[in-house]
LUMMAR-161239 format. One record per residue: residue number from 1; x, y, z of N, C-alpha, C in turn. Coordinates in steps of 0.02 Angstrom, whole numbers, always signed. Example, Ala and Ser with C-alpha at 12.3 -4.5 7.8 and 13.67 -1.06 7.14 Angstrom:
% residues 2
 num n_east n_north   n_up ca_east ca_north  ca_up c_east c_north   c_up
   1   +660    -284   +390    +615     -225   +390   +660    -165   +390
   2   +642    -112   +354    +684      -53   +357   +645      +2   +394
This chain:
% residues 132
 num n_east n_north   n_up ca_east ca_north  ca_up c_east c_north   c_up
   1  +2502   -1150   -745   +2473    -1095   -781  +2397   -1099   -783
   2  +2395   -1158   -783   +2313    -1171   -785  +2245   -1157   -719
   3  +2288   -1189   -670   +2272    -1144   -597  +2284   -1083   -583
   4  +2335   -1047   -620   +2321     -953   -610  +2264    -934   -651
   5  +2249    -956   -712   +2193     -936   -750  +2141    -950   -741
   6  +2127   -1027   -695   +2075    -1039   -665  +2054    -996   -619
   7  +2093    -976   -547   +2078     -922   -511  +2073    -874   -528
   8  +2098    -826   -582   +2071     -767   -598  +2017    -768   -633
   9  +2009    -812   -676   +1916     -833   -687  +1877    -824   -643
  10  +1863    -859   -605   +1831     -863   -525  +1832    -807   -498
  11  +1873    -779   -505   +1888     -704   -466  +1855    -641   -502
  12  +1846    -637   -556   +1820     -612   -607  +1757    -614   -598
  13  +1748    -668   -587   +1656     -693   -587  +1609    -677   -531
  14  +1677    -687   -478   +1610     -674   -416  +1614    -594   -406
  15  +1679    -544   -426   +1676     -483   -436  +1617    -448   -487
  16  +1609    -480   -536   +1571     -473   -576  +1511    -488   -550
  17  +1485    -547   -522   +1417     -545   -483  +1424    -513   -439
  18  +1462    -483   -373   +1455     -443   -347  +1440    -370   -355
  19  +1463    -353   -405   +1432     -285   -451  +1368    -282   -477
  20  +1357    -343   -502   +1289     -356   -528  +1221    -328   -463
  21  +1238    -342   -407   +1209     -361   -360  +1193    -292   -322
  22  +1259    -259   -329   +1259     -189   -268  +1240    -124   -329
  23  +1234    -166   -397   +1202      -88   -426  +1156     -80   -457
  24  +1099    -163   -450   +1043     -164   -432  +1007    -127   -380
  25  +1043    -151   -327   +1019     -109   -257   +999     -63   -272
  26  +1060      -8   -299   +1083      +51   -293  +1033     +94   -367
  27  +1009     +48   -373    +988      +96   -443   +892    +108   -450
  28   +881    +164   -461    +820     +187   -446   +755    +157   -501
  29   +711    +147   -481    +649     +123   -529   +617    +183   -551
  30   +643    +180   -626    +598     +253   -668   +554    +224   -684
  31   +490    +268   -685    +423     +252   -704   +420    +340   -738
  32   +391    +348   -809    +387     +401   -844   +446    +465   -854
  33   +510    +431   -847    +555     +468   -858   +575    +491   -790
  34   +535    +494   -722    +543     +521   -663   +580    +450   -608
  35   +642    +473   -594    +645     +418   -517   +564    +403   -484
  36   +535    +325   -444    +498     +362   -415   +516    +374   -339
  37   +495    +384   -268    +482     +383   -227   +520    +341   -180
  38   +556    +348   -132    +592     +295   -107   +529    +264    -54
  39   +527    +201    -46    +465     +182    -12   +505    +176    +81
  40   +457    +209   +109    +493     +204   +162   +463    +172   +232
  41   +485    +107   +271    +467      +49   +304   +467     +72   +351
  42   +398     +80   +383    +401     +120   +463   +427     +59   +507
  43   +433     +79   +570    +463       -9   +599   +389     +11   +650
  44   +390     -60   +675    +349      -87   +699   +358     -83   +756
  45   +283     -73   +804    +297      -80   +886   +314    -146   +910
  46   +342    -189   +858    +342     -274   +904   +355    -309   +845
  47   +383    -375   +870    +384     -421   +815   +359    -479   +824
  48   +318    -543   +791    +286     -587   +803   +303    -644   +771
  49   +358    -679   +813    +392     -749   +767   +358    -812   +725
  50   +365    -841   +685    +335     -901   +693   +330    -945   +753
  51   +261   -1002   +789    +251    -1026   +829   +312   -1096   +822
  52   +338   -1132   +880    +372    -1184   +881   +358   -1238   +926
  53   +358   -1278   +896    +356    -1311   +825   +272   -1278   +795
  54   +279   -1252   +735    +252    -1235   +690   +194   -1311   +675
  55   +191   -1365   +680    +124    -1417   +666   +143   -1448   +743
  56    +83   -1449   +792     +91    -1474   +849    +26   -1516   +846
  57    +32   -1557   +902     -24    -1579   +931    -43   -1569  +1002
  58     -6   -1541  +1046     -23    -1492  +1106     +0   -1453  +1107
  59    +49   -1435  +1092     +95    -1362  +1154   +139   -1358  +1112
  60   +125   -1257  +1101    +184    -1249  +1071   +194   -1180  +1104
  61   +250   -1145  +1069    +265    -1084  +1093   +251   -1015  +1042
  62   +222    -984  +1064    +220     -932  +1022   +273    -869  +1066
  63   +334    -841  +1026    +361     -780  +1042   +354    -721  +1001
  64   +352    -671  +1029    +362     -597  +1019   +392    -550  +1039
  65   +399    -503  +1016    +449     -441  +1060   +410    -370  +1039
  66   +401    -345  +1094    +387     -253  +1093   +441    -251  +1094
  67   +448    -185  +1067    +475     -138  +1052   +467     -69  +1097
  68   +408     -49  +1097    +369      +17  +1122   +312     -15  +1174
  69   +325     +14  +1238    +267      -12  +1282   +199      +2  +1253
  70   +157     -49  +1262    +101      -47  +1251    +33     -87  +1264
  71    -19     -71  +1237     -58     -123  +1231    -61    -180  +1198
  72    -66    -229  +1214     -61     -314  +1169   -105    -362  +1172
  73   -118    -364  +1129    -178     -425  +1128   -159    -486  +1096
  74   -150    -534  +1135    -133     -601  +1094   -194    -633  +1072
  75   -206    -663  +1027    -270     -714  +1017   -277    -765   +955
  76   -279    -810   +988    -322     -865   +938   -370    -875   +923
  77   -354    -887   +825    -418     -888   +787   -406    -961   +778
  78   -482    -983   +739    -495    -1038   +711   -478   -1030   +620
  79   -491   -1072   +585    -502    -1061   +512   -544   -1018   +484
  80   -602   -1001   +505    -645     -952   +505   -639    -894   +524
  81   -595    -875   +563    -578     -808   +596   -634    -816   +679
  82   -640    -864   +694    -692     -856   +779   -638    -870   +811
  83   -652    -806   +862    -588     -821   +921   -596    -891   +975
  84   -545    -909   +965    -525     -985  +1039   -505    -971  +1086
  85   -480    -913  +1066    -427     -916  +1155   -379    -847  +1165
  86   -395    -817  +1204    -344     -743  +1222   -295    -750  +1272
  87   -237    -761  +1269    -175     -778  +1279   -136    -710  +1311
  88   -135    -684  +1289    -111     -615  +1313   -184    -553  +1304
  89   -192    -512  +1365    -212     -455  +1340   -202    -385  +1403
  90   -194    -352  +1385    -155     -282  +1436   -106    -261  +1408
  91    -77    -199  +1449      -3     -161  +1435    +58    -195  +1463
  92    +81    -184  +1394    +145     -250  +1421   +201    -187  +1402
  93   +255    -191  +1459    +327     -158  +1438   +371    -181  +1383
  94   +410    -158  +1352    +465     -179  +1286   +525    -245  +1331
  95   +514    -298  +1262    +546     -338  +1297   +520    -399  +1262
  96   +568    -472  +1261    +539     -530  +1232   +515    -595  +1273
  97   +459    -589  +1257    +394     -640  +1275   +407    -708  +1262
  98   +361    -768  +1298    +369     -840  +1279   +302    -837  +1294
  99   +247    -851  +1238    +195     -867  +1294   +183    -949  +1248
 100   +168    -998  +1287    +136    -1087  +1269    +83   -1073  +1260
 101    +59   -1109  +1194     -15    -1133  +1200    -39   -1179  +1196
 102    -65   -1211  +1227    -100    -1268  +1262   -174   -1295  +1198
 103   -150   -1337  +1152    -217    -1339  +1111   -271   -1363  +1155
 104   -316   -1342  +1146    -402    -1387  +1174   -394   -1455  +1159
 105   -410   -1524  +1177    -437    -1574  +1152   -492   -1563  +1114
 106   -533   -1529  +1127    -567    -1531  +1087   -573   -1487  +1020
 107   -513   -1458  +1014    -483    -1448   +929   -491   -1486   +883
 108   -511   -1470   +833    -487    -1499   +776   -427   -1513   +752
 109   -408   -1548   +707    -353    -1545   +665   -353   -1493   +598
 110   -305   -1460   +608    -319    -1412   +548   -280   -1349   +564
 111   -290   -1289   +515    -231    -1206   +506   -272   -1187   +552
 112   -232   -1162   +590    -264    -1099   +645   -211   -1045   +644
 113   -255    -997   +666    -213     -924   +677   -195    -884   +740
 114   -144    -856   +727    -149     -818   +817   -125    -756   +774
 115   -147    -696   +810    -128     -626   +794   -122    -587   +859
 116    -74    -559   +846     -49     -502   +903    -66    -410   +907
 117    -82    -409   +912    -107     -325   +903    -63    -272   +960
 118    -63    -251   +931     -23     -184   +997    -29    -125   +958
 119    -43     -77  +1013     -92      -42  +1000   -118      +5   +934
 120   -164     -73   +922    -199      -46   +840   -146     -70   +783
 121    -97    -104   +800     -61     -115   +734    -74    -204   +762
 122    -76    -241   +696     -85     -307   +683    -56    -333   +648
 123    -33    -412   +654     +25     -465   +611    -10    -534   +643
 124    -29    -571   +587     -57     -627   +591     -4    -684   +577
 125     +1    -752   +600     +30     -791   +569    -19    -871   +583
 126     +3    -921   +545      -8     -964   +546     +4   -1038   +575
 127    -27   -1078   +613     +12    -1124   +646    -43   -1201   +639
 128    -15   -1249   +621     -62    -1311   +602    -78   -1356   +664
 129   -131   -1381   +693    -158    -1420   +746   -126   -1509   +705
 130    -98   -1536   +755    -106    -1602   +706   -129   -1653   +765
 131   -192   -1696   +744    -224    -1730   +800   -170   -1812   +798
 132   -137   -1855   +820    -115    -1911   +826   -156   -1984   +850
């Protein structure tokens, strides 16, 4: 008896958080008595992964994917925002990319950036130099 009441507990509960959950979703943010605005997420000509391995000390990979043919500009920044190095730049067709990057020796250790641009839209991410 004690294991049927245990499972319908349990059963209860995650039904119950599952409700919790889908009518959050589902339920609109009033601001002054008015629903407001559904916010709406244009998609993007491309997507720009994290680099791998994410803390290197030479070579790692940075991937991406168009979406929409276009123009692309790959490039590495320093901590400061001064460019190091342009990795990709031209019209590239839709489709997913591998490009390596090869740190300088004469890098520092430290956050650096690479950003991808296509055409006119931009996504920066972050990737750490580690000297050994």
């Amino acid at each position: 008896m004690k294991k049927i009441l245990w499972k319908v507990f349990l059963t209860v509960m995650i039904l119950l958080a599952l409700y919790r959950l889908t009518s959050y979703s589902q339920t609109p943010v009033i601001s002054n008595g008015f629903p407001e605005r559904e916010t709406v997420i244009e998609q993007k000509n491309f997507e720009l992964y994290q680099n791998e391995p994410e803390r290197f000390n030479e070579l790692t990979n940075i991937r991406f994917k168009i979406i929409e043919k276009g123009d692309a500009l790959l490039q590495v920044n320093n901590p400061e925002g001064k460019l190091i190095d342009v990795l990709v730049d031209g019209e590239m067709e839709p489709g997913e990319y591998n490009v390596y990057y090869k740190a300088v020796t004469t890098l520092a250790e430290g956050e650096y950036s690479y950003t991808l641009d296509v055409n006119g839209e931009k996504q920066t991410k972050r990737m750490l130099i580690l000297k050994h």
